[in-house]
C-alpha positions in Angstrom: 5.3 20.2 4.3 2.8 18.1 6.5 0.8 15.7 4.9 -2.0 14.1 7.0 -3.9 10.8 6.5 -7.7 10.9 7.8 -9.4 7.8 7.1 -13.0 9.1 8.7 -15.8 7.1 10.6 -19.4 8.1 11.6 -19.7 10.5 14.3 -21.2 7.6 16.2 -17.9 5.2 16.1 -15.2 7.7 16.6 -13.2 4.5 17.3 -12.4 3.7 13.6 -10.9 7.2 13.0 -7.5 7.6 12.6 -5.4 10.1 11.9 -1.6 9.7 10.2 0.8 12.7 10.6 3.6 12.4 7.8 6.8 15.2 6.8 7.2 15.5 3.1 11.0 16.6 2.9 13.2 15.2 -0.2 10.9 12.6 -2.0 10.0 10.7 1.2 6.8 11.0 3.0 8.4 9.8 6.7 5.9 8.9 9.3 5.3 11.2 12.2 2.8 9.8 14.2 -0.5 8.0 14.4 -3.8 9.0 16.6 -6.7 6.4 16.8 -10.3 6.9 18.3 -10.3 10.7 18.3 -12.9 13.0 17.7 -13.6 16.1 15.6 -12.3 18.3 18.5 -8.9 15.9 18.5 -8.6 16.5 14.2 -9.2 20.0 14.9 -6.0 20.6 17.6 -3.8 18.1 15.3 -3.8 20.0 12.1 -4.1 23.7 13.9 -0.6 22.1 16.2 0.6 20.7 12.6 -0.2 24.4 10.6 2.0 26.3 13.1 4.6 24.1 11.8 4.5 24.2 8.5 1.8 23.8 4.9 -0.6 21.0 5.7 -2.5 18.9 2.6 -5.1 16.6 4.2 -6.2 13.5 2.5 -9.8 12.5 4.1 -11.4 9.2 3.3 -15.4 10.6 3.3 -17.3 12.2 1.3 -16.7 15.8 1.5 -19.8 17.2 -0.6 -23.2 14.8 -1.6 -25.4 15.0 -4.8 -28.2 17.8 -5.1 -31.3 15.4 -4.7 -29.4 12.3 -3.9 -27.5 9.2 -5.4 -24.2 9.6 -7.0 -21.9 12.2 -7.4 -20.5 12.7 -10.8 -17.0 11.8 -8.7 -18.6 8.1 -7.4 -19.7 7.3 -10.9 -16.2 8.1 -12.8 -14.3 6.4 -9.6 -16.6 3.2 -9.7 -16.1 2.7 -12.9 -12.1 3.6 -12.8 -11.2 0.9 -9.9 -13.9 -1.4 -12.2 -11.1 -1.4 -14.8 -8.7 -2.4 -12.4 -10.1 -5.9 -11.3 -11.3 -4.1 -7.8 -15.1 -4.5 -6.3 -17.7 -2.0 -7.4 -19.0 -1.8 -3.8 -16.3 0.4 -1.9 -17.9 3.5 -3.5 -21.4 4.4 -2.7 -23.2 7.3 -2.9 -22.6 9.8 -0.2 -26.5 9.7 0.9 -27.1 5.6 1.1 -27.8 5.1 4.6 -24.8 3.8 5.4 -22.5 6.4 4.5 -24.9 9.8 5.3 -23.6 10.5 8.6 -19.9 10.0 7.6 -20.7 12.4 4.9 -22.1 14.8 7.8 -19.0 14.4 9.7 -16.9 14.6 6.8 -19.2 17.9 5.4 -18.6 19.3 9.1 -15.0 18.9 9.8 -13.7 20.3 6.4 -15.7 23.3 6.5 -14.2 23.7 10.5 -10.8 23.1 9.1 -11.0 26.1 6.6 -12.0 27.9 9.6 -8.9 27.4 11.6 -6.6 30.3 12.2 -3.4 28.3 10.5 0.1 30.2 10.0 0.7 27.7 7.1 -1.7 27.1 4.4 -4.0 24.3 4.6 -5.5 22.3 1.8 -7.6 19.2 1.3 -8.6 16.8 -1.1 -11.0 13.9 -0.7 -9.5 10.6 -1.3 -10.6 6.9 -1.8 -7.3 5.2 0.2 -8.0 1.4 -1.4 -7.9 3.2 -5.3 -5.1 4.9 -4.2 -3.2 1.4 -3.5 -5.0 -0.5 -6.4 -4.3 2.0 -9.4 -0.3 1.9 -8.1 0.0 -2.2 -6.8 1.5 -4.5 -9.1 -1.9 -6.3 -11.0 -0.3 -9.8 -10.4 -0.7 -8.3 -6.2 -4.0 -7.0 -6.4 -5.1 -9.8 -4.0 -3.9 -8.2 -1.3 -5.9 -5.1 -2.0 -9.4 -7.1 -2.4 -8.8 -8.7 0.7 -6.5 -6.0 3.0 -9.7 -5.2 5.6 -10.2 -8.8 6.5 -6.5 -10.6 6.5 -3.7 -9.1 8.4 -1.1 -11.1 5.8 -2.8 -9.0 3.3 -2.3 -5.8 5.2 1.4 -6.8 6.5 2.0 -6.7 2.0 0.6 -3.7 1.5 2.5 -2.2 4.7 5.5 -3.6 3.1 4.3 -1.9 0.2 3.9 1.1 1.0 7.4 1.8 2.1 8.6 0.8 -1.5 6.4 3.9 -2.3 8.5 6.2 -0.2 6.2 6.1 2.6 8.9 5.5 5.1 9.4 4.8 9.1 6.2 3.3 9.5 5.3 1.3 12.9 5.5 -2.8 13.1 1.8 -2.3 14.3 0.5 -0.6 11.0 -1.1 -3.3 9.9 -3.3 -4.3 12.9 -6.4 -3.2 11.4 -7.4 -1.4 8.3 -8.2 2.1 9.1 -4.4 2.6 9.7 -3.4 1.3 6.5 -6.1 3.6 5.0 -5.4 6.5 7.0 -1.9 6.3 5.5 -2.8 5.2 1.7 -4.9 8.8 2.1 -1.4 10.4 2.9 -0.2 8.9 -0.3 -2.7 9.9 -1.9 -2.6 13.4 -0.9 1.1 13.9 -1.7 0.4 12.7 -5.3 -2.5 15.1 -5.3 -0.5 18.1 -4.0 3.3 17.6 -5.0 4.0 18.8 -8.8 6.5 15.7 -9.5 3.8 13.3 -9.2 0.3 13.0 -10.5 -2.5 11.2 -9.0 -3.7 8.2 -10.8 -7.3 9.6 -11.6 -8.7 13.4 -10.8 -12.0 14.9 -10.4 -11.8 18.5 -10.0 -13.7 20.5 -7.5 -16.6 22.1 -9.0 -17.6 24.7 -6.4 -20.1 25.5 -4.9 -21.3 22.5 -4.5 -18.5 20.4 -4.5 -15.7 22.4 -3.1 -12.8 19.8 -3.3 -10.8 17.8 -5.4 -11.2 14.2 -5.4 -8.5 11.6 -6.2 -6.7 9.0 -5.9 
């Protein structure tokens, strides 16, 4: 099985996307590779090259749906108040229309529904996932620190890298922890694992609820 990492930027600043490829094979989610800056067109050939291969489960770090008439989504409400009760800031999760976050929740709306249109010889499946839960609600809570403060301080990041291989998240590159979207892109492969593989559970579920919100969200 494939498992790919997408932590997603606006359409404007295709520069912060990244994309982590990982292979799931006996307990161990081994690094691939790693594509920065791309595009939706880029996504698009990586997963359909990926499919051919094998199953893919994508973990994407955007909003995949938004609220009918605005403001939260049940998901954003029940998340905010989960990493709440883990010590961690209330102001990662915001509702998918804010101005900040509506054309990442464009892109995000866009790409998914282009993905389930990809002629795939292995399934493919997505969930959306919040990488910095994902690393809170498993860290250590004496080392939650490093998860408040991974996107400005590259000793924090260079922890949770380390980190991350103690999760099983193995061969990763020295440069990993150069900036934050990498570490994200692979805490969203984590995540997605969790989400997809029976032996492990993630650490809080919302279950689609189609039509309107067509995809799980975890982390």
């Amino acid at each position: 099985m494939r498992i790919i990492g997408i932590d997603l930027s606006g359409p404007s600043n295709p520069q912060h996307t990244v994309l982590a490829v990982f292979e799931l094979q006996d307990g161990e989610l081994t690094f691939l590779k790693l594509r920065r800056s791309i595009g939706d067109l880029e996504i698009l050939e990586e997963i359909q090259e990926q499919s051919q291969i094998d199953e893919v489960v994508i973990g994407m770090d955007a909003p995949l749906s938004y609220q009918d008439g605005g403001g939260d989504r049940l998901g954003d409400k029940q998340l905010r108040q989960f990493i709440v009760s883990l010590g961690m800031k209330s102001g990662s999760i915001m509702p998918p229309t804010y101005n900040r976050m509506v054309y990442l929740t464009l892109r995000g709306i866009k790409l998914t529904r282009e993905i389930e249109n990809l002629k795939s010889k292995h399934p493919i499946s997505i969930v959306e996932v919040h990488p910095g839960a994902v690393i809170g609600s498993r860290i250590l809570s004496k080392d939650l620190a490093y998860v408040l403060t991974y996107k400005q301080d590259m000793s924090s990041r260079s922890f949770i890298k380390n980190w991350l291989g103690e999760q099983h998240v193995t061969q990763l590159p020295a440069f990993i922890d150069e900036e934050s979207h990498m570490i994200d892109a692979c805490a969203a492969a984590l995540g997605a694992w969790h989400w997809k593989d029976s032996s492990h559970q993630p650490k809080w579920l919302l279950p689609a609820n189609p039509p309107l919100h067509p995809y799980d969200f975890c982390c």
